[in-house]
LUMPA-528573 format. One record per atom (N, C-alpha, C, CB): residue in three letters; atom name; z, y negated, x negated. Coordinates in steps of 0.2 Angstrom, whole numbers, padded with zeros to 4 digits. Glycine has a CB too. Layout:
BEGIN
+------+------+-------+-------+-------+
| code | site |     Z |     Y |     X |
+------+------+-------+-------+-------+
|  ala |   CA |     Z |     Y |     X |
...
+------+------+-------+-------+-------+
***
This chain:
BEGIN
+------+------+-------+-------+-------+
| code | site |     Z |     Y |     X |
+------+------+-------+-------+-------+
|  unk |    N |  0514 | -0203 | -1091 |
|  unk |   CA |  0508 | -0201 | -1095 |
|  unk |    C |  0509 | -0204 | -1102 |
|  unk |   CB |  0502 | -0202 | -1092 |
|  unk |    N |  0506 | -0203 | -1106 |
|  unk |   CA |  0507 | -0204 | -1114 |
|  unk |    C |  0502 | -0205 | -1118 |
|  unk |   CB |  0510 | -0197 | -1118 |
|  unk |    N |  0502 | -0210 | -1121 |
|  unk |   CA |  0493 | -0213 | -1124 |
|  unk |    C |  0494 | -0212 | -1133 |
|  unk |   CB |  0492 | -0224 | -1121 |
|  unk |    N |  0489 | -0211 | -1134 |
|  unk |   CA |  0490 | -0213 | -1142 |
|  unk |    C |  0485 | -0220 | -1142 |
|  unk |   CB |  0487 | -0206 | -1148 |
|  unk |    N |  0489 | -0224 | -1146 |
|  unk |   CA |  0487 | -0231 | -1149 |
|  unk |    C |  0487 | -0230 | -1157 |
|  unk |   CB |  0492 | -0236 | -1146 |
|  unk |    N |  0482 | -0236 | -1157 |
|  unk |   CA |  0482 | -0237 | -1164 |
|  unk |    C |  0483 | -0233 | -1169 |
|  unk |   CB |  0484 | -0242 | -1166 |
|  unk |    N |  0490 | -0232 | -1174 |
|  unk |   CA |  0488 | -0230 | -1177 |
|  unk |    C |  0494 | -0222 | -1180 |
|  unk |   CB |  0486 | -0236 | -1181 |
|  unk |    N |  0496 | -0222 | -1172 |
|  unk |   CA |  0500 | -0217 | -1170 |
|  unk |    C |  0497 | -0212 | -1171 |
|  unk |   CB |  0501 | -0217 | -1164 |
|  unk |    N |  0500 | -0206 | -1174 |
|  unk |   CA |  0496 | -0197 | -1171 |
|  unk |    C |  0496 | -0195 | -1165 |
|  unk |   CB |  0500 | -0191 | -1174 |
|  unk |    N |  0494 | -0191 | -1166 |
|  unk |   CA |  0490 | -0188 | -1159 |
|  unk |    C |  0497 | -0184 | -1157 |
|  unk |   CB |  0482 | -0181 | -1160 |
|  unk |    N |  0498 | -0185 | -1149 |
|  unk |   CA |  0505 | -0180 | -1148 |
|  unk |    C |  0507 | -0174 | -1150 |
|  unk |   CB |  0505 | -0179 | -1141 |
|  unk |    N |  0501 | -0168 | -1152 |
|  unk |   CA |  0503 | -0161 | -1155 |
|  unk |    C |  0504 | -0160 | -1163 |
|  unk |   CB |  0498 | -0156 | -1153 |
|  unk |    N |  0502 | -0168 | -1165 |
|  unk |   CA |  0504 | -0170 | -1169 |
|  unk |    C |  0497 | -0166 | -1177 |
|  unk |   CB |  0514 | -0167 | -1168 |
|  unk |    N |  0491 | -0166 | -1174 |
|  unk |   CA |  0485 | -0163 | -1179 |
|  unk |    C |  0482 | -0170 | -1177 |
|  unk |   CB |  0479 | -0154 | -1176 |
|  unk |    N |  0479 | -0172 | -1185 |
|  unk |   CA |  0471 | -0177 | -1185 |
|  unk |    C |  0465 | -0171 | -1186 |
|  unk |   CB |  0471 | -0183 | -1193 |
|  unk |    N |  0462 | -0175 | -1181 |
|  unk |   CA |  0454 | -0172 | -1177 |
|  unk |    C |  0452 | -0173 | -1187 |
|  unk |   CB |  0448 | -0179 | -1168 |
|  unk |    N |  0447 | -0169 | -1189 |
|  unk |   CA |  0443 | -0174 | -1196 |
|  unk |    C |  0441 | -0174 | -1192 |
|  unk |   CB |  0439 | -0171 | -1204 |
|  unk |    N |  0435 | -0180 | -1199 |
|  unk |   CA |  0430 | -0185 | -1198 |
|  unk |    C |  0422 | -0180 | -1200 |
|  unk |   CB |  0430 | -0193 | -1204 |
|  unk |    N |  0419 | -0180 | -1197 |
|  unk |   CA |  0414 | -0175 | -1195 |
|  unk |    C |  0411 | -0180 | -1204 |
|  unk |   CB |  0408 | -0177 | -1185 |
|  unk |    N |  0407 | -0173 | -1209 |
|  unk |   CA |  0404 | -0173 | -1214 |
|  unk |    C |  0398 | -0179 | -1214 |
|  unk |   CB |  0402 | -0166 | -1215 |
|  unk |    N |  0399 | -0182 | -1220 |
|  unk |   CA |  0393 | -0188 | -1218 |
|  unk |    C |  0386 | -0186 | -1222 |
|  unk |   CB |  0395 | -0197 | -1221 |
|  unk |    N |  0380 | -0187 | -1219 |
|  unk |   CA |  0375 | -0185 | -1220 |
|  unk |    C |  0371 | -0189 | -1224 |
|  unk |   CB |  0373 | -0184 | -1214 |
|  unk |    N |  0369 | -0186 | -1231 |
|  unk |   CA |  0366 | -0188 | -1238 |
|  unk |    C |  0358 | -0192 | -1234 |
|  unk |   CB |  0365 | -0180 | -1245 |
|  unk |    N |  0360 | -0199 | -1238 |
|  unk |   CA |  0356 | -0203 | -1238 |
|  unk |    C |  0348 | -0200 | -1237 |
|  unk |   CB |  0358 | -0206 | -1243 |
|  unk |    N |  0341 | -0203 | -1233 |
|  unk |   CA |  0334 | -0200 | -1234 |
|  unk |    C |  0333 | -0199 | -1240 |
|  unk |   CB |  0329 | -0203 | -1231 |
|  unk |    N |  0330 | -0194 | -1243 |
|  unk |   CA |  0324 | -0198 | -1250 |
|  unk |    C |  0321 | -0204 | -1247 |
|  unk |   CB |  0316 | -0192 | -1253 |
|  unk |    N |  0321 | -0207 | -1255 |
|  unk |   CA |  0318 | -0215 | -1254 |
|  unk |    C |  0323 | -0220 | -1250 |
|  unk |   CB |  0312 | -0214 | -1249 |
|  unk |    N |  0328 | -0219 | -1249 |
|  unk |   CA |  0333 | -0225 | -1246 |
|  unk |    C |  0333 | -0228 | -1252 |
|  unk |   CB |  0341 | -0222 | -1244 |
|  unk |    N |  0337 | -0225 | -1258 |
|  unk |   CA |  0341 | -0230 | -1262 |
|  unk |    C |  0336 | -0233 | -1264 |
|  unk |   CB |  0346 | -0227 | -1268 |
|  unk |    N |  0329 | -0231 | -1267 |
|  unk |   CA |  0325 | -0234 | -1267 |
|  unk |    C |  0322 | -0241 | -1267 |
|  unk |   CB |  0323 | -0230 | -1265 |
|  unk |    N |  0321 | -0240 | -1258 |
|  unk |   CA |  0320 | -0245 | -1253 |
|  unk |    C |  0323 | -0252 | -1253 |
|  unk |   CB |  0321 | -0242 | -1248 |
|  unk |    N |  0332 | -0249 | -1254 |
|  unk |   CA |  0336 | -0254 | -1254 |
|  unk |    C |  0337 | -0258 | -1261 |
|  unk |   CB |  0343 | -0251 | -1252 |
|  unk |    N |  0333 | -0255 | -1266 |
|  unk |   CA |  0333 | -0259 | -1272 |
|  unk |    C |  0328 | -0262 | -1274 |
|  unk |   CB |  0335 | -0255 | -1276 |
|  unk |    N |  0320 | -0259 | -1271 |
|  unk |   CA |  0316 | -0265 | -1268 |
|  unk |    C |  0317 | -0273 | -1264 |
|  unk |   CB |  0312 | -0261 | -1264 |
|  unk |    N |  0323 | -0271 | -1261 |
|  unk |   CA |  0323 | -0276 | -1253 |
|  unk |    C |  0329 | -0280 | -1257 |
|  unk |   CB |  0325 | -0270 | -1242 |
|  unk |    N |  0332 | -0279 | -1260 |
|  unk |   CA |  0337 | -0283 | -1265 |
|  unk |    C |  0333 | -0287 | -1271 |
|  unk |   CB |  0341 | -0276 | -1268 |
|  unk |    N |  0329 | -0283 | -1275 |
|  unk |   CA |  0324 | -0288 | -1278 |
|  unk |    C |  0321 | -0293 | -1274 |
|  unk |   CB |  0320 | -0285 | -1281 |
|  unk |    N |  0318 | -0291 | -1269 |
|  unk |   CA |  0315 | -0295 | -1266 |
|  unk |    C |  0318 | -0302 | -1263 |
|  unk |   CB |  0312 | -0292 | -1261 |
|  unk |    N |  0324 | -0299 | -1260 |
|  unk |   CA |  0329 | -0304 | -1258 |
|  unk |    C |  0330 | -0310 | -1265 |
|  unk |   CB |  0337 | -0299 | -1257 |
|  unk |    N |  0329 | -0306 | -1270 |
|  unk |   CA |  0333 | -0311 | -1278 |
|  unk |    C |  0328 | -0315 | -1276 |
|  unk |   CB |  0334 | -0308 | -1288 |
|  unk |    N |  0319 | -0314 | -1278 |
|  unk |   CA |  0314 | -0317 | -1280 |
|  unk |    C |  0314 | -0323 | -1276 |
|  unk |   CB |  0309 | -0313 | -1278 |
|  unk |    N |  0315 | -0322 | -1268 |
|  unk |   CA |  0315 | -0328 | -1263 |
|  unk |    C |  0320 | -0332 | -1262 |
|  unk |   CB |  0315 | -0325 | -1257 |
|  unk |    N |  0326 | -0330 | -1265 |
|  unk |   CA |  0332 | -0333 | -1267 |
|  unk |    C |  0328 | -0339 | -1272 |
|  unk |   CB |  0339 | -0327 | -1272 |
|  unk |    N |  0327 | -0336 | -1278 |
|  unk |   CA |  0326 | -0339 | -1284 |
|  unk |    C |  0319 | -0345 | -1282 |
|  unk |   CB |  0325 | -0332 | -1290 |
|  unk |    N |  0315 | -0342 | -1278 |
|  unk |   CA |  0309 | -0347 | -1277 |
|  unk |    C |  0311 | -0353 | -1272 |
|  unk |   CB |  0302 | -0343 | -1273 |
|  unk |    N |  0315 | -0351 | -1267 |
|  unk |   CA |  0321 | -0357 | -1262 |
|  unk |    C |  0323 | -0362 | -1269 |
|  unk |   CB |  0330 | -0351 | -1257 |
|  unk |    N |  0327 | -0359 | -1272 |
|  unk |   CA |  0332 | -0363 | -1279 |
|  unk |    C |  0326 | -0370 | -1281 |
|  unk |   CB |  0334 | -0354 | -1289 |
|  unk |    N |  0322 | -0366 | -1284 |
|  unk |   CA |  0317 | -0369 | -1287 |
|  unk |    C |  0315 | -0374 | -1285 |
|  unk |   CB |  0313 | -0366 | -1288 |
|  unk |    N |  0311 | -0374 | -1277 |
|  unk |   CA |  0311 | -0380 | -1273 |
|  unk |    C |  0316 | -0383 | -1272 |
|  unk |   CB |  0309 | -0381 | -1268 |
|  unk |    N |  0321 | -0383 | -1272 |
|  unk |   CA |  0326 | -0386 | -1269 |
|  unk |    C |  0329 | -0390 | -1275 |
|  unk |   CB |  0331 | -0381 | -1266 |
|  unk |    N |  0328 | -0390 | -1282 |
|  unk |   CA |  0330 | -0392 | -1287 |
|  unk |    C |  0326 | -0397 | -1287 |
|  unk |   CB |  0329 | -0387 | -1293 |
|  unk |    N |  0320 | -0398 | -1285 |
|  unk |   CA |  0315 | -0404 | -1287 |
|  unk |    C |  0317 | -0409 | -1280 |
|  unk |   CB |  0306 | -0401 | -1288 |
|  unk |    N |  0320 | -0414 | -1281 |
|  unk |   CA |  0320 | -0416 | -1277 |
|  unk |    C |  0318 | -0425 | -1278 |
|  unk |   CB |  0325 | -0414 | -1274 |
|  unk |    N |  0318 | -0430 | -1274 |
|  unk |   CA |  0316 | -0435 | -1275 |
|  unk |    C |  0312 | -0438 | -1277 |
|  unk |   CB |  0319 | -0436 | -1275 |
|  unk |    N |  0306 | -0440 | -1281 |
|  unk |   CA |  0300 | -0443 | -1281 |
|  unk |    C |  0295 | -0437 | -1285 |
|  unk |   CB |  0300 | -0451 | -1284 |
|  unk |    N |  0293 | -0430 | -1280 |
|  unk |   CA |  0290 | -0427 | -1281 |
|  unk |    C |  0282 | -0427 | -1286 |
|  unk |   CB |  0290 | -0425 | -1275 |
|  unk |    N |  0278 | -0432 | -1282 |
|  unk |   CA |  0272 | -0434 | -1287 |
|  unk |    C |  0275 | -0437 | -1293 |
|  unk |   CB |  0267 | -0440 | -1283 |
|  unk |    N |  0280 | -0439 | -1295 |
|  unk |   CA |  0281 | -0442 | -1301 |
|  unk |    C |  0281 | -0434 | -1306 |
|  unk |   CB |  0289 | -0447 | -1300 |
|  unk |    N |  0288 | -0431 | -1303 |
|  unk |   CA |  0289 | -0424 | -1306 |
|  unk |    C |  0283 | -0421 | -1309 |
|  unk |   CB |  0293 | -0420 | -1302 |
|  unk |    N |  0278 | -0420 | -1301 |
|  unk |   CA |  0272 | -0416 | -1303 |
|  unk |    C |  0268 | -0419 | -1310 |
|  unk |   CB |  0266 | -0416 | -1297 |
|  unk |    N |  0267 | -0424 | -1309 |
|  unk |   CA |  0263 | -0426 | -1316 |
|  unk |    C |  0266 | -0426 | -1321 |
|  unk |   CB |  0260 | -0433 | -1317 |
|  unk |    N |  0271 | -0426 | -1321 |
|  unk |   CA |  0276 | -0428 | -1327 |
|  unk |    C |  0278 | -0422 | -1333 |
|  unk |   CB |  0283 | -0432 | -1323 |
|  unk |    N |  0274 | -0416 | -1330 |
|  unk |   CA |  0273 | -0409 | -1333 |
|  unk |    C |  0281 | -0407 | -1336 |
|  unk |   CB |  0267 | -0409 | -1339 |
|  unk |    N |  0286 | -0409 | -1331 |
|  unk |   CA |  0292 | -0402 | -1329 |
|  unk |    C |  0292 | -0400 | -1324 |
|  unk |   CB |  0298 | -0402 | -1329 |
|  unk |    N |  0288 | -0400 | -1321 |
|  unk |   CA |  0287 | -0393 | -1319 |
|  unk |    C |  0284 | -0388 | -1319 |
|  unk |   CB |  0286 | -0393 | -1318 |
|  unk |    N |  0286 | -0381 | -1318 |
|  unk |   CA |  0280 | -0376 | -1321 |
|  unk |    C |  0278 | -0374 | -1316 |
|  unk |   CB |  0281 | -0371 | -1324 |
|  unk |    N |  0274 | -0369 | -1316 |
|  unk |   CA |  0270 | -0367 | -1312 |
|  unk |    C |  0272 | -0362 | -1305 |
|  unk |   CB |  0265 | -0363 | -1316 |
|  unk |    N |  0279 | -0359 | -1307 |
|  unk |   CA |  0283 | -0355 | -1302 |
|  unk |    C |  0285 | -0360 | -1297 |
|  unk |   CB |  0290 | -0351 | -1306 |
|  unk |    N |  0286 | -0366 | -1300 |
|  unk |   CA |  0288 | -0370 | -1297 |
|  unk |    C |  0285 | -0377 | -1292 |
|  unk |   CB |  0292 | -0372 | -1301 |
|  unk |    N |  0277 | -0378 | -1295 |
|  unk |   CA |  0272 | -0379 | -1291 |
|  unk |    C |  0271 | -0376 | -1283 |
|  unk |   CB |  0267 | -0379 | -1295 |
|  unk |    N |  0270 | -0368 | -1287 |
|  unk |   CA |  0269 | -0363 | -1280 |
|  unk |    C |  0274 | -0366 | -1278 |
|  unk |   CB |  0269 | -0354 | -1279 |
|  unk |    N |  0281 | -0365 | -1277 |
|  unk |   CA |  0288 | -0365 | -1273 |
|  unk |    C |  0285 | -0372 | -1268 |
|  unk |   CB |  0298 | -0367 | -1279 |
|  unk |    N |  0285 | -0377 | -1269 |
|  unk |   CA |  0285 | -0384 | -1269 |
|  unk |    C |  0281 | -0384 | -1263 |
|  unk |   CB |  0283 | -0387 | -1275 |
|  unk |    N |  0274 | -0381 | -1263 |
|  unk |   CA |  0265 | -0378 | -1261 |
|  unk |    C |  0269 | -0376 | -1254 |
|  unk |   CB |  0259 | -0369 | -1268 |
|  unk |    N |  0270 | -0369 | -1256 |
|  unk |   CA |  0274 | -0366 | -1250 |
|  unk |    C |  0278 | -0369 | -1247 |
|  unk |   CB |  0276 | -0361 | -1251 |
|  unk |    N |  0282 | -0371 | -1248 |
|  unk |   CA |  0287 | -0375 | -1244 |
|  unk |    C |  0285 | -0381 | -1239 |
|  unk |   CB |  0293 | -0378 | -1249 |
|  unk |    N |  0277 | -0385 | -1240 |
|  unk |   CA |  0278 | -0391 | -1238 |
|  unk |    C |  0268 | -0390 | -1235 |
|  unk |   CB |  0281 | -0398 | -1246 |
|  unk |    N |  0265 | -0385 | -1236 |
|  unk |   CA |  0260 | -0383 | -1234 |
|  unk |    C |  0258 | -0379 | -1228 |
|  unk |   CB |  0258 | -0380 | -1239 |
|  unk |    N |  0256 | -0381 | -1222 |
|  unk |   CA |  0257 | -0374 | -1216 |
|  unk |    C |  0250 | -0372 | -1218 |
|  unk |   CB |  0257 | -0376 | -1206 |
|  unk |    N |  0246 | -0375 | -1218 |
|  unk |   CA |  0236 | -0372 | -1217 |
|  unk |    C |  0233 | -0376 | -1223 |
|  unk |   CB |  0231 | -0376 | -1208 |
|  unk |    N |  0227 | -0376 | -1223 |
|  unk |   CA |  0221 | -0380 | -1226 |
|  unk |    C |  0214 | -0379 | -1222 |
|  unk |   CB |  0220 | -0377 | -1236 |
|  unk |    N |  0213 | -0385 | -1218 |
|  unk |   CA |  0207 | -0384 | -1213 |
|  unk |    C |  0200 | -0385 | -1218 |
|  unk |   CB |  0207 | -0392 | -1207 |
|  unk |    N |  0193 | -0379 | -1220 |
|  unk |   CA |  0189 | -0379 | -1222 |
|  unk |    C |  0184 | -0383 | -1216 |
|  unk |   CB |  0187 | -0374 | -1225 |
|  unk |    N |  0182 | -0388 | -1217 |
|  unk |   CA |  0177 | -0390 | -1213 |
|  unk |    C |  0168 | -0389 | -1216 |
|  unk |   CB |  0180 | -0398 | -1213 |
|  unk |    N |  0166 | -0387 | -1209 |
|  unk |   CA |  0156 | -0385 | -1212 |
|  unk |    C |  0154 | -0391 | -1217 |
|  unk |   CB |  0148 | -0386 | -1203 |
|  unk |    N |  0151 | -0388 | -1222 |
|  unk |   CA |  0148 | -0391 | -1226 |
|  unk |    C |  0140 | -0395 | -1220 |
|  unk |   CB |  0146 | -0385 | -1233 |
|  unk |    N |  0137 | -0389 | -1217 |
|  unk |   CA |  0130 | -0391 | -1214 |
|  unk |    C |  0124 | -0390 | -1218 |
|  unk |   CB |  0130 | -0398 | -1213 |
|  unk |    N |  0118 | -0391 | -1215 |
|  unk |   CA |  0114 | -0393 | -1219 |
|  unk |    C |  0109 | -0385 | -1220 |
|  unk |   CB |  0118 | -0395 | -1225 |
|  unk |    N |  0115 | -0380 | -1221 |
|  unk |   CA |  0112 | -0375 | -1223 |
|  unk |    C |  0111 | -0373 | -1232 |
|  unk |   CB |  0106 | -0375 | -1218 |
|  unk |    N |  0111 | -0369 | -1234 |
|  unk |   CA |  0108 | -0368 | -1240 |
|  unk |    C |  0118 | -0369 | -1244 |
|  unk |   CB |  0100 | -0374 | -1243 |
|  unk |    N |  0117 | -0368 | -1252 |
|  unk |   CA |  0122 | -0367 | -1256 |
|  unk |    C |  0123 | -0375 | -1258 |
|  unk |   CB |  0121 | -0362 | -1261 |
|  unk |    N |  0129 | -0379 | -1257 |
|  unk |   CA |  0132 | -0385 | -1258 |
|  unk |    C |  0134 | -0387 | -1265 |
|  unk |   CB |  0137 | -0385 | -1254 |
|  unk |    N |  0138 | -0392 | -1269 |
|  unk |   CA |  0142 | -0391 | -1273 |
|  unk |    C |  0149 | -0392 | -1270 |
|  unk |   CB |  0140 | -0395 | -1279 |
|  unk |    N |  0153 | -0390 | -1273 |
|  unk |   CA |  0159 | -0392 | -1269 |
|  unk |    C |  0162 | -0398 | -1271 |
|  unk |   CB |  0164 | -0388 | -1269 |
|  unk |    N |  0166 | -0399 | -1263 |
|  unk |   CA |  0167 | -0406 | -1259 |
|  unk |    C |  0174 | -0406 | -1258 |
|  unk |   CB |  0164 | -0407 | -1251 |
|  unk |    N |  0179 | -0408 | -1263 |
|  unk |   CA |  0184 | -0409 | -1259 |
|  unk |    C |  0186 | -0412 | -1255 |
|  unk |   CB |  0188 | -0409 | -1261 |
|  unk |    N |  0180 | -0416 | -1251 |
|  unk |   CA |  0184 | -0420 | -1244 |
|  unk |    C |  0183 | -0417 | -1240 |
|  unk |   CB |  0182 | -0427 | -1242 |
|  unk |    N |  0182 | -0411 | -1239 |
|  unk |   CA |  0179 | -0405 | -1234 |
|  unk |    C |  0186 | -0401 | -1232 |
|  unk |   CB |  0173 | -0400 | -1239 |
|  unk |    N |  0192 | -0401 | -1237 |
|  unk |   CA |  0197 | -0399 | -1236 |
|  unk |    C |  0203 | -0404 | -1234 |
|  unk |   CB |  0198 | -0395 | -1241 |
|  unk |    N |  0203 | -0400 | -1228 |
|  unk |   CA |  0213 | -0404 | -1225 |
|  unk |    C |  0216 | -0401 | -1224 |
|  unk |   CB |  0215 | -0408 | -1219 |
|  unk |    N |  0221 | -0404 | -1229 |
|  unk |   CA |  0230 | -0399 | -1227 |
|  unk |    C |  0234 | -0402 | -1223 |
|  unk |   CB |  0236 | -0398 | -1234 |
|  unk |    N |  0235 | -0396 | -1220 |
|  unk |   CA |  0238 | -0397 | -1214 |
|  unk |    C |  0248 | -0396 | -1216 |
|  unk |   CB |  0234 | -0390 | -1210 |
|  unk |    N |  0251 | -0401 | -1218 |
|  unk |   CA |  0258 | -0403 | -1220 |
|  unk |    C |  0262 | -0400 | -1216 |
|  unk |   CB |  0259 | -0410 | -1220 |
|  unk |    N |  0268 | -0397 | -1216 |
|  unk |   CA |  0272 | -0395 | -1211 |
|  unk |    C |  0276 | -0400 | -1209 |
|  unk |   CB |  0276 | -0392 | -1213 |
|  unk |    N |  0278 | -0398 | -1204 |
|  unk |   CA |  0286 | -0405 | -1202 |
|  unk |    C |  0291 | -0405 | -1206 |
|  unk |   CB |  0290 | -0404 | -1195 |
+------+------+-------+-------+-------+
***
């Protein structure tokens, strides 16, 4: 019996074609060029924190940093922020000791 391998012809000596490939949905290329930008943005916001490194509070005050790069920094090292009851009832002034952030690992 007689096999075809790799990249041998077929014993009667015809190649089968490759079945017609089927044009993309509307809205593919679209999608894929949304999900590519998106990809850059998160690239680029990772980069940013990852650039600031070593005595962070110094940097922060020290105003090089901008604000793309505050958020980056925020998000990376922030899981929650716990609002704790004011009480009492009625309208308060606000308290920042009433908020705790909750730090990531």
């Amino acid at each position: 019996m007689s096999m075809t391998r790799g990249n041998n012809p077929p014993p009667n000596g015809k190649v089968k074609p490759s079945p017609p490939r089927r044009p993309a949905p509307d809205g593919l290329p679209a999608r894929v060029k949304e999900l590519r930008a998106d990809r850059t943005r998160h690239a680029l916001s990772r980069q940013r924190a990852a650039e600031v490194t070593g005595d962070v509070r110094e940097r922060w005050t020290s105003g090089r940093l901008d604000l793309a790069q505050k958020r980056a920094l925020i998000r990376e090292a922030l899981h929650a922020v716990i609002v704790l009851p004011v009480g009492g009832g009625g309208r308060r002034p606000f308290n920042p000791d009433l908020l705790v952030p909750k730090w990531r690992d």
